[in-house]
C-alpha positions as CSV (number, residue, x, y, z in Angstrom):
1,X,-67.4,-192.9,60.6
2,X,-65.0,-191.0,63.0
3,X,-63.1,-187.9,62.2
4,X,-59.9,-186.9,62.4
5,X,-58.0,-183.8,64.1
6,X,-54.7,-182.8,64.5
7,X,-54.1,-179.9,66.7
8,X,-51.2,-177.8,66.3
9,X,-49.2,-180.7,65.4
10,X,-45.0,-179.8,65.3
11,X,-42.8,-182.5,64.0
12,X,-38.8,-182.2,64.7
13,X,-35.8,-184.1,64.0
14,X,-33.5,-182.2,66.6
15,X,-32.6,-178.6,65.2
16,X,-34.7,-179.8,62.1
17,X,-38.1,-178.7,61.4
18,X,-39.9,-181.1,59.3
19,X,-43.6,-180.5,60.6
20,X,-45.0,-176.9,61.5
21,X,-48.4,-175.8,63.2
22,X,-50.3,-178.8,61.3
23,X,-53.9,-177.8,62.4
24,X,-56.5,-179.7,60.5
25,X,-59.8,-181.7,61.0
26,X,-61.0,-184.6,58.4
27,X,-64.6,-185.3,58.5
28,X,-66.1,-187.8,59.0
29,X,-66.1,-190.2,55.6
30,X,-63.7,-187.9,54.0
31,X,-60.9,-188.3,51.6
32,X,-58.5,-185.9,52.7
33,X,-55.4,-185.9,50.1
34,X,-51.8,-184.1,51.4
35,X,-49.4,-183.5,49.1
36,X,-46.3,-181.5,48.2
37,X,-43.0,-182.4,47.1
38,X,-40.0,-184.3,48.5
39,X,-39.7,-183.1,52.3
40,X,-42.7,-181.5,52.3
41,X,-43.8,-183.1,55.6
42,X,-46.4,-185.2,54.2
43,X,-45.4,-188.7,55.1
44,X,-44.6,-187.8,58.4
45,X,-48.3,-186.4,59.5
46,X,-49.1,-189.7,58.2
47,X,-46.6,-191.9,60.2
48,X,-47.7,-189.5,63.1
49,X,-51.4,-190.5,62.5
50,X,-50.1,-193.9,62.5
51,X,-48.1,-193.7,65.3
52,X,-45.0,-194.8,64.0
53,X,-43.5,-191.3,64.8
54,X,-43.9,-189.6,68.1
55,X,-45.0,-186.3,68.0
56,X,-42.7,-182.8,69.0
57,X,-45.6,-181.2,70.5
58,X,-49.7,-181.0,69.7
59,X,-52.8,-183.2,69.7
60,X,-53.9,-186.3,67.5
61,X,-57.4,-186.9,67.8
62,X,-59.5,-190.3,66.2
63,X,-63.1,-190.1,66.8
64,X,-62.5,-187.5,70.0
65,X,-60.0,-189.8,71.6
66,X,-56.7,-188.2,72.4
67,X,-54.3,-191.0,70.3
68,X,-51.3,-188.8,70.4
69,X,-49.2,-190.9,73.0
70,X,-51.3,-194.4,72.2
71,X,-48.8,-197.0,70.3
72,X,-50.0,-198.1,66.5
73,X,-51.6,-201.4,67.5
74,X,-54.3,-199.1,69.6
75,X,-55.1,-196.6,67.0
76,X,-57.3,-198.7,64.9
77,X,-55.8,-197.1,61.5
78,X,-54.7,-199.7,58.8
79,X,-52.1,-198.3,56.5
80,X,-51.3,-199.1,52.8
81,X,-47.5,-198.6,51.6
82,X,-45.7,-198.2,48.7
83,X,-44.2,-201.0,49.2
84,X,-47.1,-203.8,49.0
85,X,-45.4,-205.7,52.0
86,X,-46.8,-208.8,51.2
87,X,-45.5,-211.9,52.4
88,X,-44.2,-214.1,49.7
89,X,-44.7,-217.8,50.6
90,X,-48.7,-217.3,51.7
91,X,-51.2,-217.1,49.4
92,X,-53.7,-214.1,49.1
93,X,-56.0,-216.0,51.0
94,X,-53.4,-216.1,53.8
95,X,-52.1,-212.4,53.2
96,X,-55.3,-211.2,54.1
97,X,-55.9,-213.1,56.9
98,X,-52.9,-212.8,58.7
99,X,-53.6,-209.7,60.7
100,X,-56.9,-211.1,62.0
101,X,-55.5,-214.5,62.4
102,X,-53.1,-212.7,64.9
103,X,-55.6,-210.8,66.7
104,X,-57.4,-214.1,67.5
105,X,-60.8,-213.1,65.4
106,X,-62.8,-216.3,65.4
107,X,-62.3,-218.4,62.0
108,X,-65.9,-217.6,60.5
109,X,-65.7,-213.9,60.7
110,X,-61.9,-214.4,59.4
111,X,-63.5,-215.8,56.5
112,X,-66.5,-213.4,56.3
113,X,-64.1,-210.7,55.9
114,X,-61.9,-212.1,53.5
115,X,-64.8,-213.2,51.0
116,X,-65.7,-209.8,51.7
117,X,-62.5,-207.6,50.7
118,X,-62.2,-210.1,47.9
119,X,-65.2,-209.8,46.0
120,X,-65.1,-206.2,46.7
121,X,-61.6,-206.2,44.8
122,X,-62.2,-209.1,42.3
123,X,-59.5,-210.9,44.1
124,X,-61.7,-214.2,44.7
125,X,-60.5,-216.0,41.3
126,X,-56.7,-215.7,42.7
127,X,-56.9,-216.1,47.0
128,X,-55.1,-219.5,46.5
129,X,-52.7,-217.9,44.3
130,X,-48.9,-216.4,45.5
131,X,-47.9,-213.0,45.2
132,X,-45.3,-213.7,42.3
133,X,-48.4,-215.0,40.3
134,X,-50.0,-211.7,40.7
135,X,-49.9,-208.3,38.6
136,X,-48.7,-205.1,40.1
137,X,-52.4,-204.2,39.9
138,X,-53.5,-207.1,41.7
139,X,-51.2,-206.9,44.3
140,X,-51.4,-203.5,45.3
141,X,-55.6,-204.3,45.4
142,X,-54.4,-207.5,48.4
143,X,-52.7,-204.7,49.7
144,X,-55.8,-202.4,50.0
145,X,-57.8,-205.7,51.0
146,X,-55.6,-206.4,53.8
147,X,-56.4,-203.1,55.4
148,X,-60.2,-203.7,54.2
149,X,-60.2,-206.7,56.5
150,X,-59.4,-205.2,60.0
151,X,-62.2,-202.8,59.1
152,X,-60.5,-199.8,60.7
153,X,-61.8,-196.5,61.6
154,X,-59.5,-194.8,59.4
155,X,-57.7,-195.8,56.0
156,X,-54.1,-194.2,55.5
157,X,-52.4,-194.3,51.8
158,X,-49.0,-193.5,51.7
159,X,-48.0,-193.1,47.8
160,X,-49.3,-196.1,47.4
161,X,-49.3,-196.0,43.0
162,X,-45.8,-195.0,43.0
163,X,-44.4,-198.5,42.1
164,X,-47.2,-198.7,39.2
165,X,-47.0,-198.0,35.4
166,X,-48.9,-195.4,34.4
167,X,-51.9,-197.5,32.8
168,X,-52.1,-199.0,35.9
169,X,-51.8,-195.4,38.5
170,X,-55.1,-194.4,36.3
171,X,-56.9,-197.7,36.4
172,X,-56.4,-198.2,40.3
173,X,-57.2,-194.0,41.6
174,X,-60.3,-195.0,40.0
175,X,-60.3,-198.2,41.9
176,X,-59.3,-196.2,45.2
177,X,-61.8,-193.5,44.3
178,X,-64.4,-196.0,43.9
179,X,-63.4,-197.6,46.8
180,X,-63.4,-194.8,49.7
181,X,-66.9,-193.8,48.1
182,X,-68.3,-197.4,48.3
183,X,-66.5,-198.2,52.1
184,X,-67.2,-194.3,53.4
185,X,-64.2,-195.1,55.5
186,X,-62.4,-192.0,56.7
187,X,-59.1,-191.6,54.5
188,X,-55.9,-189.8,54.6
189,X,-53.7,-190.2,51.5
190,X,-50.2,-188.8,50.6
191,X,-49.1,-188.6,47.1
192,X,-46.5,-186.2,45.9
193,X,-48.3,-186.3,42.3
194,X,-51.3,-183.6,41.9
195,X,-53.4,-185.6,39.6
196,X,-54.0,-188.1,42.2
197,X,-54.6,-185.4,44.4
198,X,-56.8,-183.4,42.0
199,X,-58.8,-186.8,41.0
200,X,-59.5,-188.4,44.5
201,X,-59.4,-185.9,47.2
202,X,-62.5,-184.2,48.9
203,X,-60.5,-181.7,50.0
204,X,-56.5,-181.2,49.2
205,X,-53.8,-179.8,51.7
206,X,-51.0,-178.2,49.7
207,X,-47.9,-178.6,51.5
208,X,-44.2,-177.0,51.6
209,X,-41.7,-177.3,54.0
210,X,-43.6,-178.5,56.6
211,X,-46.4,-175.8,56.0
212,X,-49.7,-175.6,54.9
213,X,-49.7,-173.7,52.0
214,X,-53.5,-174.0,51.1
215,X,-56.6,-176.2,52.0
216,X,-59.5,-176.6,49.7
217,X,-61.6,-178.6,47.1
218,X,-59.7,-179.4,43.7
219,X,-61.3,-177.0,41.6
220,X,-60.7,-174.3,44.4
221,X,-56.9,-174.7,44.6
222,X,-56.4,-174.5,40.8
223,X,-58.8,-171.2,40.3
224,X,-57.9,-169.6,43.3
225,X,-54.6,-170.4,44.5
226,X,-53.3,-168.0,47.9
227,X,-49.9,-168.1,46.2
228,X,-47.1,-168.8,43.9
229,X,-46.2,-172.0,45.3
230,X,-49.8,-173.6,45.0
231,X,-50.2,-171.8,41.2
232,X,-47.5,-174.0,39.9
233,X,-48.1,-177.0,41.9
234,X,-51.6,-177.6,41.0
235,X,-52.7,-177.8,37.5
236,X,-51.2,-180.2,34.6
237,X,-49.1,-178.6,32.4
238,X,-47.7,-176.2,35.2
239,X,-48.7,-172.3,35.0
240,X,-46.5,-170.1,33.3
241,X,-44.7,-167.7,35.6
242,X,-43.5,-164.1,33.6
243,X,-41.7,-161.9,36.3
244,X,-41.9,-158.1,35.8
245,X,-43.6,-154.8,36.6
246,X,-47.0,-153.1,37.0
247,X,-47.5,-150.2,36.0
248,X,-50.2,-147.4,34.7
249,X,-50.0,-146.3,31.3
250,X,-53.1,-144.0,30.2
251,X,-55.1,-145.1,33.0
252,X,-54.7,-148.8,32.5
253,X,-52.9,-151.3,34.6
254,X,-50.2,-152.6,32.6
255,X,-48.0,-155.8,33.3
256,X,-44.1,-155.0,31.2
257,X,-41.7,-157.8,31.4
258,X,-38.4,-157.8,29.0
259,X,-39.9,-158.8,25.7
260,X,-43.5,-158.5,27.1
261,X,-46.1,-156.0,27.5
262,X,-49.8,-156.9,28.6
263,X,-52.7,-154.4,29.4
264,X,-54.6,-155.7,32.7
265,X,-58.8,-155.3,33.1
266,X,-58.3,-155.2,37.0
267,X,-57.7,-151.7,38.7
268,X,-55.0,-152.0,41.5
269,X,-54.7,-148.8,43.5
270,X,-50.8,-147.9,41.8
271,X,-49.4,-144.4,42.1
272,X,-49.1,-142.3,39.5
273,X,-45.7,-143.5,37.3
274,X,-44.8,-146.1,40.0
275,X,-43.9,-149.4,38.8
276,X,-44.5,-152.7,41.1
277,X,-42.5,-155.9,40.9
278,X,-44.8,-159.0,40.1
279,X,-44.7,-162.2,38.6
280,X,-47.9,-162.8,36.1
281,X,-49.2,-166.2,35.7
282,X,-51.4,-167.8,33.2
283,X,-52.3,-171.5,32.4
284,X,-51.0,-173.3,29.2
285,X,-55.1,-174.1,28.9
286,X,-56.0,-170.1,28.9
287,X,-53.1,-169.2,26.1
288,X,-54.9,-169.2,22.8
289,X,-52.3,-169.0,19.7
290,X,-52.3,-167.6,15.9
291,X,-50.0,-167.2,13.3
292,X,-48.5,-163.7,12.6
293,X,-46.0,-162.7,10.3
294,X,-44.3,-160.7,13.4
295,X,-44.7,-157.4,11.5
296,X,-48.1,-156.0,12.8
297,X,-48.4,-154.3,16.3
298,X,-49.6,-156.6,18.7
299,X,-53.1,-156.3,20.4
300,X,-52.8,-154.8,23.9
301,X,-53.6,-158.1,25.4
302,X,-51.2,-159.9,22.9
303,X,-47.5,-161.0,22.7
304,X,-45.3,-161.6,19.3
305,X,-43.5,-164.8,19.7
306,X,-41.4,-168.1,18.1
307,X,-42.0,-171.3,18.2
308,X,-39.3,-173.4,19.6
309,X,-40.7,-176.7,20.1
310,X,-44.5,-178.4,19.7
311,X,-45.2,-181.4,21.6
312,X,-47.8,-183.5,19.4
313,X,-49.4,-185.3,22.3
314,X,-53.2,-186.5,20.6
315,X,-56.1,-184.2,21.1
316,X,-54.0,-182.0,22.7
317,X,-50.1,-180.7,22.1
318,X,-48.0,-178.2,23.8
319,X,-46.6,-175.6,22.2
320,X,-43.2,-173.7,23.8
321,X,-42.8,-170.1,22.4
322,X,-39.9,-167.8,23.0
323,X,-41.6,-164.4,23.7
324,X,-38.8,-161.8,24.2
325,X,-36.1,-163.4,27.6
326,X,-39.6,-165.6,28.1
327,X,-40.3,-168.9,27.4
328,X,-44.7,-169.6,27.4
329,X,-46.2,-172.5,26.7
330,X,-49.6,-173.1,25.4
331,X,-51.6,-176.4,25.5
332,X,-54.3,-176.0,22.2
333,X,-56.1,-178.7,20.4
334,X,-54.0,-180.5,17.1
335,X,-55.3,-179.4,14.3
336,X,-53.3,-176.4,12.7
337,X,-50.4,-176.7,14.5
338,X,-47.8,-174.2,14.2
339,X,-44.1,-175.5,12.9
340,X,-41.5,-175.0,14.9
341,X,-39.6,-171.3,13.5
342,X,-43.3,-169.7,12.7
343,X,-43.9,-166.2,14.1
344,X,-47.0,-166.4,16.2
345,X,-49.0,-164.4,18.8
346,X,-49.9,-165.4,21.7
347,X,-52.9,-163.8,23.6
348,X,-53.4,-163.7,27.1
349,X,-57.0,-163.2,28.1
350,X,-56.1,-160.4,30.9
351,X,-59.6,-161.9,33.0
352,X,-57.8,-165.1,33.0
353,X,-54.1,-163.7,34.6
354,X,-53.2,-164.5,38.1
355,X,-50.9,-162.2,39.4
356,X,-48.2,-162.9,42.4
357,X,-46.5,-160.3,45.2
358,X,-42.6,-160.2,45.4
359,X,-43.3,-162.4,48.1
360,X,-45.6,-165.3,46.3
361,X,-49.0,-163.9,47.5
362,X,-51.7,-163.9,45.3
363,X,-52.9,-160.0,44.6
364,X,-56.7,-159.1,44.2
């Protein structure tokens, strides 16, 4: 399958910068996921892939052909939309067909490809059916179908679970995942939700105001993150951000916030009584909780807090403690759970800590 490159790709919308510097290759096969909040830039690289935006300045490459100034129809890229854009009054059969019916494709491979996408995505039982007959499920799966048909070098997804329950989002990223694996077909998929992005892409690209923030596997983004930014966007529940001060106390590295005092492992070159503004982070996952009657000195690695609110979610709740001005929250197993009022500690495994530069970069 072909790859994909964009090459110092710029996007603007007069004085307003909505794309900057987008510089990234997807292999060939890959499932490349970009995603970021709203106005993040990600649906426009897409609609600049698809060439329903021009772009500022740079180079859009498909299989090593310069596509940058080539109209949609020559791209050979078949997109899949929130919207499921179906057309009402045809039947799945038709839906599916449509495209290729346009393009003059002779009648047998028409229906080659049709049987094809639809026993792929167990549509066959309903091709004579209507899309008001249909599930949201099923009709986002003619949706994919009618991009399987044209088989295209690239597949591009553009949020295309948003409109789904969430039963359904989980059932069909399987689907997708499944999918993409199955067809090898070189994929670029926008979601602004990080579970989709954590469960389907190859690789992620973590973006924020039209930047590249980070580029990596899943697991690499959420244990090594370059920043603030990335630290709280990937990672469900969201990290838990303490802003304060490092210091050296005794010839330890210590992190003091208003309410909060934690002794570090690492060694970070600090001059002697100088005190460093930082933000600390640390996971819901990596908090580990236990009662305390709020009397006893705290270990150096632990905090004395309240609980303020428990979240009984199944096998696992979240717990929201007030620790000084700072409010953590821990994700533990049920079993024991604290009430909300109980005094409880809170340790925070110092080799598990991510700390953050006044300016959102990760420190060593």
């Amino acid at each position: 399958m072909p790859s994909v490159a964009f090459e110092h790709v710029y996007k603007r919308f007069g004085a307003t910068r909505v794309v900057e510097d987008f510089d990234i290759t997807v292999a060939d096969g890959e499932l490349l996921v970009l995603v970021g909040g709203s106005g993040s830039g990600k649906s426009t690289i897409l609609r600049m892939l698809a060439g329903l935006e021009q772009v500022t300045s740079g180079t859009i490459r498909i299989d090593d052909r310069d596509v940058t100034a080539l109209p949609s129809r020559e791209r050979d890229v078949a997109m899949v939309f929130q919207d499921y854009a179906l057309y009402p009054h045809m039947t799945v059969r038709e839906n599916l067909s449509l495209g290729l019916r346009l393009r003059k494709v002779p009648r047998r491979e028409i229906d080659r490809r049709v049987e094809w996408a639809g026993s792929i995505l167990e549509l066959v039982p309903l091709l004579d059916r209507k899309p008001k007959e249909l599930s949201g499920g099923q009709r986002q799966r003619v949706a994919m179908g009618r991009a399987m048909v044209r088989e295209p070098l690239v597949f591009l997804f553009d949020e295309p679970l948003s409109n789904l329950d969430a039963g359904l989002r989980a059932q069909m990223r399987i689907e997708i995942g499944v999918l993409q694996r199955r067809l090898k077909t070189t994929t670029v998929y926008v979601t602004h939700d990080q579970v989709e992005a954590m469960t389907l892409g190859d690789r992620i690209v973590v973006l924020a105001d039209g930047r590249i923030q980070q580029v990596g596997q899943p697991i690499e983004l959420y244990r090594a993150p370059v920043n603030k930014f990335v630290a709280g966007f990937i990672g469900t529940p969201r990290m838990n951000f303490v802003e304060g001060y490092l210091g050296e106390e005794l010839g330890a590295t210590t992190f003091s916030a208003d309410g909060a005092r934690v002794k570090l492992t690492r060694a970070l070159p600090l001059a002697p009584g100088s005190s460093t503004a930082v933000t600390l982070g640390v996971r819901p996952e990596d908090l580990q909780l236990s009662t305390s009657d709020g009397s006893a000195s705290p270990a150096p690695d632990t905090l004395l807090g309240r609980v303020v609110l428990v979240e009984r979610l199944g096998g696992t709740s979240h717990v929201h403690v007030d620790v000084g001005a700072h409010r953590l929250m821990a994700a533990v197993s049920d079993g024991a759970l604290p009430q909300v009022g109980d005094h409880v500690a809170v340790r925070v495994p110092s080799d598990r800590v991510y700390l953050f530069a006044a300016d959102g970069r990760a420190l060593p």
